[in-house]
C-alpha positions in Angstrom: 26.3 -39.2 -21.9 25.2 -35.9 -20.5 22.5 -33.9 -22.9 24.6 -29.9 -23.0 26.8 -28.2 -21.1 26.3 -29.1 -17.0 25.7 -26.6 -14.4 25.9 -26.7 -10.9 25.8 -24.0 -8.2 27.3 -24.8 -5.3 26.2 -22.8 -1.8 29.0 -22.2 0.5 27.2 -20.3 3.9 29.0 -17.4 3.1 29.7 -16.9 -1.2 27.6 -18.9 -3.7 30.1 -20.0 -5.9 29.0 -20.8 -9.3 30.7 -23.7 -10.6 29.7 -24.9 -14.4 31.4 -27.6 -16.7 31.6 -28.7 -20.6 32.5 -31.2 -23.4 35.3 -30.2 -25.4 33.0 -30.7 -28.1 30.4 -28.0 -26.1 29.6 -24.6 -27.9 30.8 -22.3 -25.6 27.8 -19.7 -26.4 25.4 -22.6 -24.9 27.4 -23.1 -22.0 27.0 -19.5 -21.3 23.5 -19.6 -22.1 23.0 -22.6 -19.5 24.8 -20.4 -16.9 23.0 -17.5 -17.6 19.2 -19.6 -17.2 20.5 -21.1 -13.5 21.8 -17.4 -12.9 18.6 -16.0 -13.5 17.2 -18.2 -10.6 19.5 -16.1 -8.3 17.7 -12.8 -9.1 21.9 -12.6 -11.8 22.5 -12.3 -15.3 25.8 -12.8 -17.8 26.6 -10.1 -19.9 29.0 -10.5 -22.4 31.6 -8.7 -24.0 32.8 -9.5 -27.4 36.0 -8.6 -28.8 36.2 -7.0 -32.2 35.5 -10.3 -34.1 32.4 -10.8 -32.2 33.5 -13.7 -30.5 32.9 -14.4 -27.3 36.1 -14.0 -25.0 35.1 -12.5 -21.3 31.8 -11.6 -19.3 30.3 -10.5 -16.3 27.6 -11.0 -13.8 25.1 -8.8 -12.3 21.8 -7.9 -10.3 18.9 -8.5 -12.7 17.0 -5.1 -11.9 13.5 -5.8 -11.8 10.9 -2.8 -12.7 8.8 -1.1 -9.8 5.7 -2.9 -9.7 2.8 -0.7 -9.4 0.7 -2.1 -6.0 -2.8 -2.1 -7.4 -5.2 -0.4 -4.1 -8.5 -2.2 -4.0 -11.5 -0.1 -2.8 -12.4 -1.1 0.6 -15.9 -1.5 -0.7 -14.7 -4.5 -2.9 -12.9 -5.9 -0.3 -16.0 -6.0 1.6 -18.4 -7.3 -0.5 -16.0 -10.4 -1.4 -15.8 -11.0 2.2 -19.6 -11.3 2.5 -19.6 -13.4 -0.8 -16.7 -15.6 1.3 -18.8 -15.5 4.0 -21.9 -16.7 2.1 -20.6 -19.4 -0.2 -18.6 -20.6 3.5 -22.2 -21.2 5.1 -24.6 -22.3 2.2 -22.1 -24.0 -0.7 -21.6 -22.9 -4.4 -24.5 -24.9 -5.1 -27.0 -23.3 -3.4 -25.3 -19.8 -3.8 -25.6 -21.2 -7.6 -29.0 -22.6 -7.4 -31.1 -20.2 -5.4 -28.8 -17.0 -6.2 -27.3 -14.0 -4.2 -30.1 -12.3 -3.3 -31.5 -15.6 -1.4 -28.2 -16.6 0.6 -26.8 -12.8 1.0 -28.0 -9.4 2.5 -28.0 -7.3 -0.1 -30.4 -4.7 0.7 -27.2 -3.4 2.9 -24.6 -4.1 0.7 -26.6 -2.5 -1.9 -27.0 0.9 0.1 -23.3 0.7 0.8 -23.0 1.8 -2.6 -25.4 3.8 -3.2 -23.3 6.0 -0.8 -20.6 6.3 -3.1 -20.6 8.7 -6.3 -22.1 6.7 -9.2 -19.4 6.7 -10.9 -17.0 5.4 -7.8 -19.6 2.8 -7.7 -19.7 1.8 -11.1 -15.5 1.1 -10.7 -16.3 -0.7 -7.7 -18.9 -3.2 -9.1 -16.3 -4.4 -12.1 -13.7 -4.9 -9.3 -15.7 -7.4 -8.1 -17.6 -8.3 -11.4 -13.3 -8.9 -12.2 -12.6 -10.6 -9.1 -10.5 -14.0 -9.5 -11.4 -14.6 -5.8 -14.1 -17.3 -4.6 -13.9 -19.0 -7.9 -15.3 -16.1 -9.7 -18.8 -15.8 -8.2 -18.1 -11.9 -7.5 -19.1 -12.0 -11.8 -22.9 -12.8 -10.6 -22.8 -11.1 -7.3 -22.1 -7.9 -9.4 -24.7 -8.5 -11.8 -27.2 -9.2 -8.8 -26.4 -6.2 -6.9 -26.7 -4.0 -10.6 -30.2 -5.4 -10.2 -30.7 -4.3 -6.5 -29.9 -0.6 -7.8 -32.2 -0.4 -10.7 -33.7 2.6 -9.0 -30.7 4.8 -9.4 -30.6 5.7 -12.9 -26.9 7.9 -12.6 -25.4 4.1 -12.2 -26.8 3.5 -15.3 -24.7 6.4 -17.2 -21.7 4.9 -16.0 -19.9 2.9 -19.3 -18.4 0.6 -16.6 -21.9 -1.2 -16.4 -22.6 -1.6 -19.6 -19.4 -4.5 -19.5 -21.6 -6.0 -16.7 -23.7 -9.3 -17.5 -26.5 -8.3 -15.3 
């Protein structure tokens, strides 16, 4: 005994033909519905048209439209600095990037001048990028915090509210 209405999509080269099947005892309205959820996985949706009973008695099939999706630009400063955090979890492990911190495994007098070359504020943006950063297991939240410490001299970083978010 099969558990709801069956659906199978069958692949022909050139036409996907969708083929689907039911009980007599099936409510139509879920056989539709189990169409509709395998549809979906073609990127197509049922739309149905009632008639004046609001019963169900035709539908159609279309292109699920998808919104735009925004592509998020990463400054190139961010990308940087979690390729050097890559670089340096790659050659001494997370436990001695853990253990002896950032500032022992990493160079971040450089790194740290880097972005004291950008506007503070440009700066601030980019440390929660990487203080955000989903990469490297999230170590970039302690790298940022480190480097924040490296800057302590430069007191417009400071200003910037994006810092104040920063465990540091």
């Amino acid at each position: 005994m099969r558990n709801g209405p069956a659906v199978k999509i069958v692949d022909d080269g050139v036409t996907d033909n969708f083929d689907f099947s039911m009980d007599w005892n099936d409510n139509p309205m879920d056989v539709m519905e189990a169409v509709n959820a395998r549809l979906k996985d073609f990127g197509l949706e049922i739309l149905n048209h009632p008639n004046d009973y609001g019963d169900f008695y035709a539908f159609s099939i279309k292109k699920i439209r998808k919104p735009a999706v925004k592509k998020l630009k990463v400054h190139p400063l961010t990308t940087l600095t979690l390729k050097e955090l890559g670089v340096a979890l790659k050659q001494f492990g997370e436990y001695t990037f853990s253990d002896k911190g950032a500032e022992e495994v990493m160079d971040l007098e450089s790194l740290a001048e880097k972005y004291k070359a950008l506007p503070a504020k440009e700066a601030a943006a980019v440390l929660m990028e990487v203080y955000k950063s989903k990469e490297h297991k999230g170590y970039g939240h302690s790298l940022a915090g480190t480097l924040i410490g490296e800057m302590q001299d430069w007191s417009e970083l400071f200003d910037c509210p994006e810092i104040d978010k920063i465990h540091w």
